[in-house]
VOKEGU-36972 format. One record per residue (C-alpha): residue number from 0; z negated, y, x negated. Coordinates in steps of 0.05 Angstrom, whole numbers. Each point is the difference from the previous one (the first is absolute). Last residue first. Layout:
> NUM	Z	Y	X
...
//
This chain:
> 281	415	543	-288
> 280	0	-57	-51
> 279	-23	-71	51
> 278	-41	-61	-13
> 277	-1	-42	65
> 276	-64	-44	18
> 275	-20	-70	12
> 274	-69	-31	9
> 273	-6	-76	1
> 272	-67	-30	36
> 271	-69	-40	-22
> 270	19	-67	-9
> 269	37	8	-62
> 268	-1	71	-22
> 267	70	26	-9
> 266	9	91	-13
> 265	60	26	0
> 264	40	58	-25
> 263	76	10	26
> 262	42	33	-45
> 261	62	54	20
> 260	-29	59	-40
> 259	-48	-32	-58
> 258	-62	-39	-9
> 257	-27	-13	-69
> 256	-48	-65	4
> 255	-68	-9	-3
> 254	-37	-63	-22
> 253	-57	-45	31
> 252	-24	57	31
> 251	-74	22	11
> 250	-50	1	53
> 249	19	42	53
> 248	-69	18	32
> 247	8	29	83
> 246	-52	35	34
> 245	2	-11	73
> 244	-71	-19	15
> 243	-38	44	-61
> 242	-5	-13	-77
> 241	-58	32	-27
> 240	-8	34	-63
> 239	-10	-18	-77
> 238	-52	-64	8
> 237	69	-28	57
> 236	52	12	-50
> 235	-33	-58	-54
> 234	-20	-44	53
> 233	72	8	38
> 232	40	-7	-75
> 231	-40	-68	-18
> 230	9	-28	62
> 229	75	15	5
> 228	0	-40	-70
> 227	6	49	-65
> 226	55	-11	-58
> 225	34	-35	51
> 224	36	-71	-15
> 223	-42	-30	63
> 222	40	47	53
> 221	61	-35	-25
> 220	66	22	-19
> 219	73	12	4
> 218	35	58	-35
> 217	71	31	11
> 216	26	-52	59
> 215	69	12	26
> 214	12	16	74
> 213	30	69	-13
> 212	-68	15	-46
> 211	-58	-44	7
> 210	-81	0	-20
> 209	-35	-54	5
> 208	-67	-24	17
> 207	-26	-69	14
> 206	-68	-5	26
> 205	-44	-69	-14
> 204	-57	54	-41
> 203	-6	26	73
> 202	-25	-75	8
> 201	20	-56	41
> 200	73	27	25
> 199	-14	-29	78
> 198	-71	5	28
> 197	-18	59	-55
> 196	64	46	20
> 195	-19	-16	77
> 194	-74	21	-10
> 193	28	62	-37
> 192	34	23	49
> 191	90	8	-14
> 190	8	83	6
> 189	67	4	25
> 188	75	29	-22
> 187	-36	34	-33
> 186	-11	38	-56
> 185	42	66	-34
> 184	-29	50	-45
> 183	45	43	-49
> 182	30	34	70
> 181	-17	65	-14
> 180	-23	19	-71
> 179	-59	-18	-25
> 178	-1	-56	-60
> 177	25	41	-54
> 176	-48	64	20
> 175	-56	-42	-3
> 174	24	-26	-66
> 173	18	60	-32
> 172	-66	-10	-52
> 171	32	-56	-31
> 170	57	56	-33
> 169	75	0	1
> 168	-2	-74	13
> 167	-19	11	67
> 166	45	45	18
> 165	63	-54	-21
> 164	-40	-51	41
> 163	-3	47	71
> 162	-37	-60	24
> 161	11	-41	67
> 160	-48	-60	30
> 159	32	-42	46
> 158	-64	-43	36
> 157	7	-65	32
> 156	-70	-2	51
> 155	-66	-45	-3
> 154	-66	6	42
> 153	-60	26	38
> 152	-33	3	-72
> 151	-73	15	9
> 150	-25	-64	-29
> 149	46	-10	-49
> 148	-45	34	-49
> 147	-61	-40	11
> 146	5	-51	-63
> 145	12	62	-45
> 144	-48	51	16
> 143	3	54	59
> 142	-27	72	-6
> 141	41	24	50
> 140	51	-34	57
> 139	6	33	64
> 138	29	-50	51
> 137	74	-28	16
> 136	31	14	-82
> 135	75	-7	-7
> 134	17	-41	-72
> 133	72	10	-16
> 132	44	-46	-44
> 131	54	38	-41
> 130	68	5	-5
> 129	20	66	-54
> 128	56	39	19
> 127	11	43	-67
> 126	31	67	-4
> 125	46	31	-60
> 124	39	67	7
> 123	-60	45	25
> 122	-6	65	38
> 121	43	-9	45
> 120	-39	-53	32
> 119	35	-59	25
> 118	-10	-15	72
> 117	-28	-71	18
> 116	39	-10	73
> 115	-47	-39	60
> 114	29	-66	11
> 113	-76	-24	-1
> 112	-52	57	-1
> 111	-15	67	-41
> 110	-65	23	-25
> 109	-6	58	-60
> 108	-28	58	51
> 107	-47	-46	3
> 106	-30	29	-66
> 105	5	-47	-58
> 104	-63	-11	-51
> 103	3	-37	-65
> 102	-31	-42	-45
> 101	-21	-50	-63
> 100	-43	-50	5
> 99	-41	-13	-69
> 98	6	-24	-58
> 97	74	15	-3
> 96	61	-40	-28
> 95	41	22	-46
> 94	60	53	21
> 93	51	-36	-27
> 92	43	13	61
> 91	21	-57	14
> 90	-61	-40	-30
> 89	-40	35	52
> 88	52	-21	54
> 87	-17	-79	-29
> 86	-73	17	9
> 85	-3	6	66
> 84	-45	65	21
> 83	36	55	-40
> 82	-18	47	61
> 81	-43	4	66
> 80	13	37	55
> 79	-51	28	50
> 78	29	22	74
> 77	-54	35	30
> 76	-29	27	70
> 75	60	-39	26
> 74	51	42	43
> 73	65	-32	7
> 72	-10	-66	44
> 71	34	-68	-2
> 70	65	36	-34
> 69	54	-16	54
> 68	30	-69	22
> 67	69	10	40
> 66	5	-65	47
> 65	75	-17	7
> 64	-21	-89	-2
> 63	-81	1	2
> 62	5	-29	66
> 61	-56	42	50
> 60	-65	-44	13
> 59	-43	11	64
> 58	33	-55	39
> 57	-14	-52	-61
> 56	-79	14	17
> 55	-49	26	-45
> 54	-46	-45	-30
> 53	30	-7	-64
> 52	-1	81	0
> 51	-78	-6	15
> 50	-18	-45	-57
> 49	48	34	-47
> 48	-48	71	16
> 47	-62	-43	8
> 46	15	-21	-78
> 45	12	61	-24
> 44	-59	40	29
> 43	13	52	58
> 42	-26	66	1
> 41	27	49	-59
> 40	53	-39	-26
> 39	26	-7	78
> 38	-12	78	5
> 37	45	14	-57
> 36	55	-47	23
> 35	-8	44	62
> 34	-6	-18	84
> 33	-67	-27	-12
> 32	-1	-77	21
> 31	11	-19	72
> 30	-35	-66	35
> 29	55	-20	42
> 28	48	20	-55
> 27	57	56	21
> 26	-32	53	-42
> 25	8	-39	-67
> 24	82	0	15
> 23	16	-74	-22
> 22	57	-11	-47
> 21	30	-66	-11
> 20	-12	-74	19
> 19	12	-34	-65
> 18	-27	61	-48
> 17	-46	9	34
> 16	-12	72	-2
> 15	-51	46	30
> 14	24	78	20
> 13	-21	71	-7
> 12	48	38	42
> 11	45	61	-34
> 10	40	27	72
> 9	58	20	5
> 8	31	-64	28
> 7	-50	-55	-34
> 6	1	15	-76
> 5	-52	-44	-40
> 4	-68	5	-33
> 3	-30	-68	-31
> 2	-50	-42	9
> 1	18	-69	-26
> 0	-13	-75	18
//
């Protein structure tokens, strides 16, 4: 099961997904959910969120064939990236490997959804699309260790992750400004619970990320080859400041690759969704 966001008319409806039945309007359920992706993070644990989508009736479901998935939501209190976190990429960019997490902010001024068109700044000539697996928090986590750190996670999302690289290089400091123009953020399709992920993959360290260009693969790898596990980065976060319902960590890339006018970026995570988007030189 997913919750996702999709296009219904004119109208932006927060949806579950089965993926053999189709899409089910969260409004339409006997027992309704909140009418927001946001408010489902908020109220509704993972597993009674699959639980009640199994439940629902075949009558209630939509087919998925001409169904226009949007960005799941587009104001998180945060959107926390994290960089050089495999350490193949690090190795690309022989940039050594650091002692500790390192990171980034992105305003959501940054988030863009399936289909949805990554513009090419003018003010650089070389962006990365960089597929990455993200972690979307359902409680306030602070001040967690290690062994509680998935606790709070609501679930798992594909993540395209875009950096202004030719900025970047000009000095370290440039990063926030690197990684913050419009549209250098793009999840969905759907965010995949984290009770589901668990049930079927085994382990986040299971997860196989890779980043693709025109349907060829860049960089392929697993959640286990990071420099820092998902538990390690949410503890570590979480005794700086609190993540919130909503707030989104993208936890590294497996490898970036230069995007162009014409290319299509995309993001494959086995068993947790594909995200697709256009690269376009205005």
């Amino acid at each position: 099961m997913q919750l996702a966001t999709v296009r219904l008319g004119d109208a932006s409806v927060a949806v579950g997904v089965d993926p053999g039945r189709g899409v089910v309007p969260l409004a339409a359920l006997a027992e309704a959910m909140p009418p927001t992706a946001l408010g489902v993070l908020a109220e509704v644990p993972p597993a009674e969120f699959s639980e009640r989508i199994a439940a629902a009736p075949d009558a209630a479901f939509r087919p998925l064939d001409g169904v226009e998935f949007l960005a799941p939501y587009r104001n998180p209190r945060k959107i926390w990236g994290i960089g050089l976190n495999y350490t193949e990429h690090a190795d690309d960019l022989t940039a050594g490997y650091p002692d500790e997490p390192a990171s980034f902010v992105k305003g959501d001024h940054t988030i863009i959804g399936p289909g949805e068109v990554i513009d090419l700044p003018a003010q650089s000539e070389r962006v990365t699309a960089e597929a990455e697996l993200g972690i979307v928090f359902g409680a306030v986590c602070r001040d967690v260790e290690i062994p509680a750190a998935l606790d709070q996670v609501w679930g798992v999302c594909p993540i395209l992750d875009q950096t202004a690289e030719d900025i970047l290089q000009r000095n370290p400091r440039f990063l926030t400004r690197a990684k913050n123009f419009p549209g250098f953020f793009s999840f969905g399709p759907g965010i995949t619970p984290l009770t589901d992920v668990l049930a079927t993959v085994g382990s986040l360290a299971d997860i196989e990320v890779s980043t693709v260009r025109n349907g060829g693969v860049h960089r392929t790898n697993r959640v286990a080859n990071m420099i820092f596990s998902p538990e390690v980065l949410i503890s570590f976060h979480s005794k700086v400041f609190p993540f919130y319902p909503g707030d989104l960590l993208s936890t590294g890339t497996p490898g970036a690759v230069v995007i162009s006018d014409g290319d299509v970026a995309e993001c494959r995570i086995p068993g947790v969704g594909v995200l697709t988007n256009p690269v376009r030189r205005r």
